[in-house]
Structure formats: structure tokens, C-alpha cells
C-alpha positions in Angstrom: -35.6 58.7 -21.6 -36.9 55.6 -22.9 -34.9 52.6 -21.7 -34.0 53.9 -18.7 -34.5 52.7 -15.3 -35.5 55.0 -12.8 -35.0 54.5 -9.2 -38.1 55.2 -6.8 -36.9 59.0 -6.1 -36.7 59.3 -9.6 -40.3 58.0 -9.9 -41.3 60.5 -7.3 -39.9 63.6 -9.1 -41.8 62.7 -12.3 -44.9 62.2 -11.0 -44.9 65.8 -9.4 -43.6 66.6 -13.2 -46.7 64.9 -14.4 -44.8 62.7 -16.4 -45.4 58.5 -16.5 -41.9 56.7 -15.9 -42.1 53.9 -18.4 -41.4 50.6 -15.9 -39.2 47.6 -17.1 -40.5 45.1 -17.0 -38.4 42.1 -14.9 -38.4 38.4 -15.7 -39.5 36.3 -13.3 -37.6 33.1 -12.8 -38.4 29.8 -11.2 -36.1 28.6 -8.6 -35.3 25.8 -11.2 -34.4 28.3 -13.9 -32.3 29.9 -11.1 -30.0 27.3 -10.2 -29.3 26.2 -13.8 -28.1 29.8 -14.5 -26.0 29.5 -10.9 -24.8 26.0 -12.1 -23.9 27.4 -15.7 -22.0 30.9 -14.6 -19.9 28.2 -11.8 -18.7 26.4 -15.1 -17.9 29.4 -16.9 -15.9 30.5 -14.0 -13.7 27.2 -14.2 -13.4 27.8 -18.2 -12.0 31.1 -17.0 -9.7 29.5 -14.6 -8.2 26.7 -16.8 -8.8 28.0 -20.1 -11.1 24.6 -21.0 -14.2 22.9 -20.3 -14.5 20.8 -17.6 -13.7 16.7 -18.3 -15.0 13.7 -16.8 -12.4 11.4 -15.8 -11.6 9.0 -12.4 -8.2 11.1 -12.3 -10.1 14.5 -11.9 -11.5 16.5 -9.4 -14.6 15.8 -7.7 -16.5 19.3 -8.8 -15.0 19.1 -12.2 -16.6 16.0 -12.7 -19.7 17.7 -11.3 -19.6 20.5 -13.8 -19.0 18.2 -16.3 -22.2 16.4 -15.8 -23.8 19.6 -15.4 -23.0 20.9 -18.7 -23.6 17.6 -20.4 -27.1 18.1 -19.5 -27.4 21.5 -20.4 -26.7 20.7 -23.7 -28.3 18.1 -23.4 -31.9 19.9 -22.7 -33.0 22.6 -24.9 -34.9 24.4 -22.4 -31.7 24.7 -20.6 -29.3 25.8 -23.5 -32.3 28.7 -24.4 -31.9 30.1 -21.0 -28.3 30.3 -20.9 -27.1 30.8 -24.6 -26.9 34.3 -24.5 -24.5 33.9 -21.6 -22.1 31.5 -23.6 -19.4 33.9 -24.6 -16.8 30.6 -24.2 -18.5 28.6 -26.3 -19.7 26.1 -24.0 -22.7 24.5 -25.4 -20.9 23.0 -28.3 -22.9 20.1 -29.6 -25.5 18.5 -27.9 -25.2 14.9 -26.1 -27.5 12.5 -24.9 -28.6 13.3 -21.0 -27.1 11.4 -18.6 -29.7 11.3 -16.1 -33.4 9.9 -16.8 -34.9 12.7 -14.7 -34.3 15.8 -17.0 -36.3 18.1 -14.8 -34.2 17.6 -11.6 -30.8 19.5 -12.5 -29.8 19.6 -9.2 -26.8 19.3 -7.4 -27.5 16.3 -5.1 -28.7 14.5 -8.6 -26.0 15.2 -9.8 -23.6 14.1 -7.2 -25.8 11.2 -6.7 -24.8 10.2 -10.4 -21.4 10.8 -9.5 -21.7 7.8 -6.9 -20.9 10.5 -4.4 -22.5 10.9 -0.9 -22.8 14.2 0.2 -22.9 15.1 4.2 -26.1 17.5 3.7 -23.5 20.4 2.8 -23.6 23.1 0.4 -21.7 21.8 -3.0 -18.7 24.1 -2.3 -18.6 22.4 1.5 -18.2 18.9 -0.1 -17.4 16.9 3.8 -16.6 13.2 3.7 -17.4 12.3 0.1 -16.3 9.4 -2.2 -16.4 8.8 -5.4 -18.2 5.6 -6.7 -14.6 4.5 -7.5 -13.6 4.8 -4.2 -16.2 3.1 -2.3 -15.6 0.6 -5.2 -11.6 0.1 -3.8 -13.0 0.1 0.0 -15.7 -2.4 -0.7 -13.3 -4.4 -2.5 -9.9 -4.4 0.2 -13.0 -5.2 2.7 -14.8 -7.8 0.6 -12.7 -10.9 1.8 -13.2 -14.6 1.8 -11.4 -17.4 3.5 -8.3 -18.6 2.3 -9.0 -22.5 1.6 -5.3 -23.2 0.8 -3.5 -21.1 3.4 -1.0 -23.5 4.6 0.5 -22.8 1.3 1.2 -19.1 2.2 1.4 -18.9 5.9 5.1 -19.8 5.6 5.2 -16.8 3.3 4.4 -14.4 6.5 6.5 -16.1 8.7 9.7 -15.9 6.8 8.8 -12.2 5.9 8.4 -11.5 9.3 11.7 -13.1 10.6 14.1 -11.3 7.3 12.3 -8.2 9.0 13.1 -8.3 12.4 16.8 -9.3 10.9 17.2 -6.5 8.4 16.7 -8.3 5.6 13.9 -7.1 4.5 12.5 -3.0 5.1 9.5 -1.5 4.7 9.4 1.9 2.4 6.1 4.4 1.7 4.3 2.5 -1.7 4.5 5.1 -4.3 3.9 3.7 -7.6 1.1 1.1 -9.0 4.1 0.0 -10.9 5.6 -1.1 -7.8 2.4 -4.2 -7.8 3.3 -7.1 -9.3 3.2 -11.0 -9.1 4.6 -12.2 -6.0 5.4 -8.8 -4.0 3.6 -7.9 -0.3 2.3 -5.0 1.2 1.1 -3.4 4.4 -2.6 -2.0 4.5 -5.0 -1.6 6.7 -2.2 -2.9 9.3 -2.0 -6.3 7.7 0.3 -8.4 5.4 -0.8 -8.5 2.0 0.6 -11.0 -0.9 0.2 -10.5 -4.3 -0.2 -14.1 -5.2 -1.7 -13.9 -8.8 -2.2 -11.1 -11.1 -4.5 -11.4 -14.7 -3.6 -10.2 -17.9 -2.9 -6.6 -18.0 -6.2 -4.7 -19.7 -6.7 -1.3 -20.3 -9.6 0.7 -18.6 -12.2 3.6 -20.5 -9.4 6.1 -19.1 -6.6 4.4 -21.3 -4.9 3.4 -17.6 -3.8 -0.4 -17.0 -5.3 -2.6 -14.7 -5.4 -6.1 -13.7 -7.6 -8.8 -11.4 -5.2 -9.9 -8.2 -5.8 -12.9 -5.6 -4.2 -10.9 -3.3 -3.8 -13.1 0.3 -3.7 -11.2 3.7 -1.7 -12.8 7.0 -5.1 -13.1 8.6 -6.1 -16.3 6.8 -8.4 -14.2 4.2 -8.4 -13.3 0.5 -9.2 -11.2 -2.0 -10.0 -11.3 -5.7 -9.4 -7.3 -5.9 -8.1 -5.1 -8.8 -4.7 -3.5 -8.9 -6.5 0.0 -8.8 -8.4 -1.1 -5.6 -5.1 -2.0 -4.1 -3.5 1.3 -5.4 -5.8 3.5 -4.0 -6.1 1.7 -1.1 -2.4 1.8 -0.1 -2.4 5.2 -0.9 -5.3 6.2 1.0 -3.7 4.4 3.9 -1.3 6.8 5.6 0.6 3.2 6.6 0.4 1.7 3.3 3.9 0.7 2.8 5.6 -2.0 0.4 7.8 -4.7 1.8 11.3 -4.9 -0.1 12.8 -7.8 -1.7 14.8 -10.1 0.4 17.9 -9.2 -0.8 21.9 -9.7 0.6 22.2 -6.3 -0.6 24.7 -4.7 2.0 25.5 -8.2 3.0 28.4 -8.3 0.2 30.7 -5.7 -0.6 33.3 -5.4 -3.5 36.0 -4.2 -1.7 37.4 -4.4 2.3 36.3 -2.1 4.1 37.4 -1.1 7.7 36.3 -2.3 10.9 35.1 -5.4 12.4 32.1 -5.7 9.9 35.0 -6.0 7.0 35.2 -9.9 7.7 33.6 -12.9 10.3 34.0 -16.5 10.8 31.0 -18.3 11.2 31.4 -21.3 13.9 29.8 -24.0 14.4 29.6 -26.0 18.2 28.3 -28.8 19.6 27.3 -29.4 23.1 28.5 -31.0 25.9 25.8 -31.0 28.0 23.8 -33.4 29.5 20.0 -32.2 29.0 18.2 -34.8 27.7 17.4 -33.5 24.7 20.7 -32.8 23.7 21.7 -36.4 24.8 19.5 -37.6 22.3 20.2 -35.2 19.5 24.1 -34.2 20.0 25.5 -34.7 16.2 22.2 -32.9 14.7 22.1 -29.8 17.2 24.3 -27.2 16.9 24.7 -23.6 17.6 25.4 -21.0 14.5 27.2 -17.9 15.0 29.1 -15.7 13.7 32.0 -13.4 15.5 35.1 -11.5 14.5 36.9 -12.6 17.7 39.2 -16.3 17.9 36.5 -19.2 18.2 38.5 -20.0 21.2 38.4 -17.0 22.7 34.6 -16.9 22.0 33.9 -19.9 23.9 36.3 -19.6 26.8 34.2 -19.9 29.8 30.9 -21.7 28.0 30.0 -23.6 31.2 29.0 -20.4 32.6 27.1 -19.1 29.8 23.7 -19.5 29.2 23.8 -18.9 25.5 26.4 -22.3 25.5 23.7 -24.2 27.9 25.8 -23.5 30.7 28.1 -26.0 29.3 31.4 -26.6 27.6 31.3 -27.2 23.4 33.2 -28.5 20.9 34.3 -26.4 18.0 32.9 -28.7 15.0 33.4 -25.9 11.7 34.8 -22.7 11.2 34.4 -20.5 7.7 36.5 -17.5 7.2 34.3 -14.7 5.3 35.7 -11.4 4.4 33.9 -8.6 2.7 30.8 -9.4 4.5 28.8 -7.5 6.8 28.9 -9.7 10.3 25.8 -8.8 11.7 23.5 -9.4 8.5 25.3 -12.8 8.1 24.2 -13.4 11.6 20.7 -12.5 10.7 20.1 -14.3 7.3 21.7 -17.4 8.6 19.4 -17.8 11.7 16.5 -16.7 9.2 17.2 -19.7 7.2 17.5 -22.6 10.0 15.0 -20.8 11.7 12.4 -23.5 11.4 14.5 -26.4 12.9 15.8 -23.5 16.2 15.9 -25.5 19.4 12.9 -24.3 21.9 14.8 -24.6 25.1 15.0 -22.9 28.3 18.2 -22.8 30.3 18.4 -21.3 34.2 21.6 -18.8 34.5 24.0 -19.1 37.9 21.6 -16.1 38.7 18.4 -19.0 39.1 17.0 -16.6 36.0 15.4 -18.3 32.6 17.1 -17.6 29.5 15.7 -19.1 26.0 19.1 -19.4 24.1 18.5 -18.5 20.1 21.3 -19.5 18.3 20.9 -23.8 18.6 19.3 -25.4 15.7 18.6 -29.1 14.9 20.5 -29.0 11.6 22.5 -31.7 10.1 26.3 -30.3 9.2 26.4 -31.1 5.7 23.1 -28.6 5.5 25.5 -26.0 6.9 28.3 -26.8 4.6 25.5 -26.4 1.6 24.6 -22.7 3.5 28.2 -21.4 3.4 28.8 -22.6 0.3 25.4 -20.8 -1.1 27.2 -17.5 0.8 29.7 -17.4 -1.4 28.2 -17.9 -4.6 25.7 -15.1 -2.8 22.3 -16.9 -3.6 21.5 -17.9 0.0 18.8 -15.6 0.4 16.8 -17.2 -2.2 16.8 -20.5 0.7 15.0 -21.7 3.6 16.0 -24.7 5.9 13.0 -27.3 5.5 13.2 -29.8 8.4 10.6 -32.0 7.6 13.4 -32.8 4.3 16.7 -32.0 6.1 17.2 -29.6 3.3 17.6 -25.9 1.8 14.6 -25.1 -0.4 14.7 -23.1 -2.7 11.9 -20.4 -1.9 
């Protein structure tokens, strides 16, 4: 019977017997010695699950990070590899590395999270609530770590025209999905705000073997930020609006072959004014109005004088292009994109007595116009922008 472990009935039996039960004797453990045998069985359970130790690593998950530390340190301490060698049927221990942590009596988790650069919400370490990694707070402190933009003048014009090939189709905004997708020159939406990549650093490689790069990355608020292409990663995806902001591109805007319907071909017209508003008095062979239609000019205008979009008054027909294989409405778009810096602010009353703000008159010389269809054709007009301080296309 020696070995045995009686229970108290079994005790009581004995004892009318006359016989001593020989007692085992039980260890007593120190809440310290406790948790590191807790801490070690959780990392033996996640061997168990994915057949390895656990890794360190920005790309892994939060607890195996955790346990990663943790076992680090137990081999790390040989007080803590005696108590749980006996346990180690996986292997664990391994070789011994230097601790990570200058306290080595405090194994803890909260140490240990706290050397993670993670903030835990006073939960238990399986109820991990509203915790970041020192990586991330590293990406947040960086996207809101912003300084005036000294030179944005420069750039401004960037957002504007971005804005207008949007509201015209030429540009779109799709979910960002790679960090390949962040290069020299492209923009982005996070936090609810423009962002353009204006400069990006040599390409390095990070302790992880993953790329990374410094960016001046400029925001449509008038601020900057000297953040890293990570930062900017994580941030747009983090942001459940993050999105990227295509290429200006004609795209659709040419096709190979006719297709049906009106979008198959256009003529784009140009007018002149009759009427006798001051300002066009003043200005009549620079401002025109730019359109496109797939109806007879003539037809277009009939009845301008009562129109507010011809300033309730009759034109003259100064160019027409014929265009074919083109889609009419993105023609529209691009071309009122590109002279929109020089469009005509003027307010016109209808025969209704109602104020209408025409859009399609533009203080543009015709020559400049000649220079925009011709650009069509050779289909590098969305690489232009009407400058009127130089009466010229610009190249952007």
C-alpha cells in the first residue's frame, strides 16, 4: 500500500484497523511558481495546435508574440526551466537566451505585454480589449504626427485637379489592398482626407526581411508628414475608408472599334457669344463655350437666345471636330477638367427670373483648343491642364 493516496474515508477505516495511512506529502507553490507553470502549459498547448513554438514577429499574432516572450524568459531563468522541465515533453526549452526583460522576478503577464508595447484594458490575457501593438501606435502616432506644409501652393493644384477628374469620371476610388500599390506620386484617402505620396526614400529592408521606405506624404489640409510606407499601410488598412485614388487615365475614353449608340462618336463645338454683358463685350474672341453633342451643331443651338446655358443669347459656331470611337460624355468631362481653371464665373437670370451659373464658357484662346483636340487624337490629353496665367496646356 505504500504510494497510495488514500482518501479521508479511506483514512477513517484504517484508523479503526489500527493501521497509520502513510500521507503524501504535497508541494506547496508560490503564486509566482503558479503562474509560470500556467504560462508554460498555455505554450505547450499552442505547440500542440501548430506543431511549432511560438515566433516573434510584427506579422504574428498578438498572444503568440506573448508566449514567445514568455518562453524566452523561461529559458532564460534557470529557476524557471527547473520547475517546468519535467513538463517539456515538446522540447521547448531548447537553448537558453539572454532575458528580455531587466526584472527577472516579475514573469507576469502585464510585464510581459508591457514589453510587447501593448496596453491592456485591465482584462484577463485571454480577454485582450482594445490593444495595440507598439507598431501600431507607432503608424497612429505617425499618420497623426503632422506639420505644416511650407510649400503647399506647389500641391494644392494637385487636389483640385484630382477632385474635378473625380466628380468627371476620370478618376475612381477602389479599397487599397496592397503596400505595393504605394509609390512616388500616387494619392490616397485616410482618415477622410487626400493624401499625396510626394517623395519616397530608398527602399530598405526591415529585421522582418519586409521593405519599407521614408515618405513626405502631403494631405489636402495644408499638412505633412514624413511617415513610413508601413505607417501608411497599416493605416489605410486599419481605415475601413482607406481607399486609393486611380490614375487619370482616358481609359474608356478610346475604343478600338465602333461601337453602337450615340457614345460611338461626338463633335465637339466650339461658340462664341453674342451677347452683350459686359464681360463678354470685353472678352468676345477669348471666351468660348466647349461642348460636346452627337446632334447637328445647328440643331444644338437653335433657340440659344432663350437658353441660359447660351447666356440667353444667340452664338456663332467658331469650330467643330468630328470624333468617332470616343465615349461623348467622358470627352465632355476631361475637356472641361482641363480649361477648368480659366471657366467663366457668371450668373445668368432665365425667362423664369431664376439664377443659373452656366458651366461650359471658358476664357480660352482657340489655338489652345486646337492644341486640346489635336492632343485627343494622339490620346495624351489627360496628361494636360489649361494654365491661364500662360495661355497654355501644361504638361502635368
Amino acid at each position: 500500500m505504500v504510494g497510495k493516496t488514500f482518501t479521508d474515508e479511506d483514512d477513517a477505516l484504517l484508523a479503526e484497523l489500527g493501521v497509520e495511512a502513510e500521507k503524501k506529502q504535497v508541494l506547496a507553490r508560490t503564486p509566482r511558481e503558479e503562474r509560470i507553470i500556467a504560462g508554460f502549459e498555455e505554450i505547450q498547448r499552442f505547440a500542440e495546435e501548430h506543431g511549432r513554438a511560438p515566433q516573434h514577429g510584427e506579422d504574428r499574432d498578438i498572444f503568440e508574440r506573448l508566449y514567445a516572450v514568455r518562453l524566452d524568459r523561461i529559458r532564460a531563468l534557470e529557476e524557471c526551466r527547473n520547475l517546468v522541465e519535467a513538463m517539456d515533453h515538446q522540447s521547448l526549452l531548447g537553448a537558453t537566451s539572454k532575458p528580455s526583460c531587466e526584472d527577472e522576478n516579475d514573469l507576469d503577464d502585464d510585464a510581459l505585454l508591457a514589453e510587447l508595447g501593448v496596453e491592456q484594458a485591465a482584462a484577463p490575457i485571454t480577454e485582450l480589449k482594445h490593444v495595440r501593438s507598439s507598431v501600431e501606435k507607432k503608424a497612429a502616432e505617425e499618420i497623426a504626427r503632422r506639420n505644416r506644409c511650407e510649400d503647399f501652393d506647389l500641391f494644392k493644384p494637385i487636389f483640385e485637379r484630382v477632385q474635378e477628374e473625380l466628380d468627371a469620371g476620370v478618376r475612381s476610388t477602389r479599397p487599397f489592398e496592397l503596400k505595393a500599390e504605394i509609390e512616388e506620386g500616387r494619392l490616397f484617402i485616410v482618415g477622410g482626407q487626400k493624401a499625396y505620396v510626394a517623395e519616397m526614400g530608398e527602399l530598405t529592408l526591415t529585421d522582418q526581411g519586409r521593405t519599407d521606405a521614408r515618405l513626405r506624404v502631403i494631405f489636402d489640409n495644408g499638412t505633412e508628414s514624413n511617415m513610413l510606407m508601413r505607417s501608411l499601410q497599416r493605416a489605410l488598412n486599419k481605415d475601413e475608408a482607406g481607399r486609393r485614388i486611380t490614375e487619370s487615365d482616358a481609359g474608356p475614353l478610346f475604343t478600338d472599334n465602333p461601337v453602337d449608340g450615340d457614345e460611338s462618336s461626338g463633335t465637339i463645338y466650339v461658340l462664341r457669344s453674342r451677347s452683350d454683358l459686359p464681360i463678354v463685350d470685353e472678352n468676345r474672341d477669348l471666351i468660348h463655350k466647349i461642348g460636346v453633342t452627337n446632334l447637328d451643331v445647328k440643331r444644338r443651338i437653335a433657340g440659344a437666345r432663350l437658353q441660359p446655358t447660351f447666356l440667353m443669347a444667340d452664338v456663332d459656331i467658331v469650330a467643330t471636330y468630328d470624333l468617332f470611337n470616343i465615349n461623348r460624355v467622358k470627352l465632355e468631362n476631361l475637356l472641361h477638367r482641363i480649361f477648368g481653371p480659366a471657366r467663366l464665373d457668371i450668373t445668368i437670370t432665365d425667362r423664369f427670373g431664376n439664377p443659373v451659373e452656366p458651366r461650359e464658357w471658358f476664357m480660352v484662346p482657340l489655338f489652345v483648343i486646337d492644341e486640346a483636340v489635336e492632343r485627343i487624337k494622339d490620346k495624351t490629353i489627360q496628361d494636360y491642364v489649361y494654365d491661364p496665367a500662360t495661355a497654355a496646356l501644361l504638361k502635368l
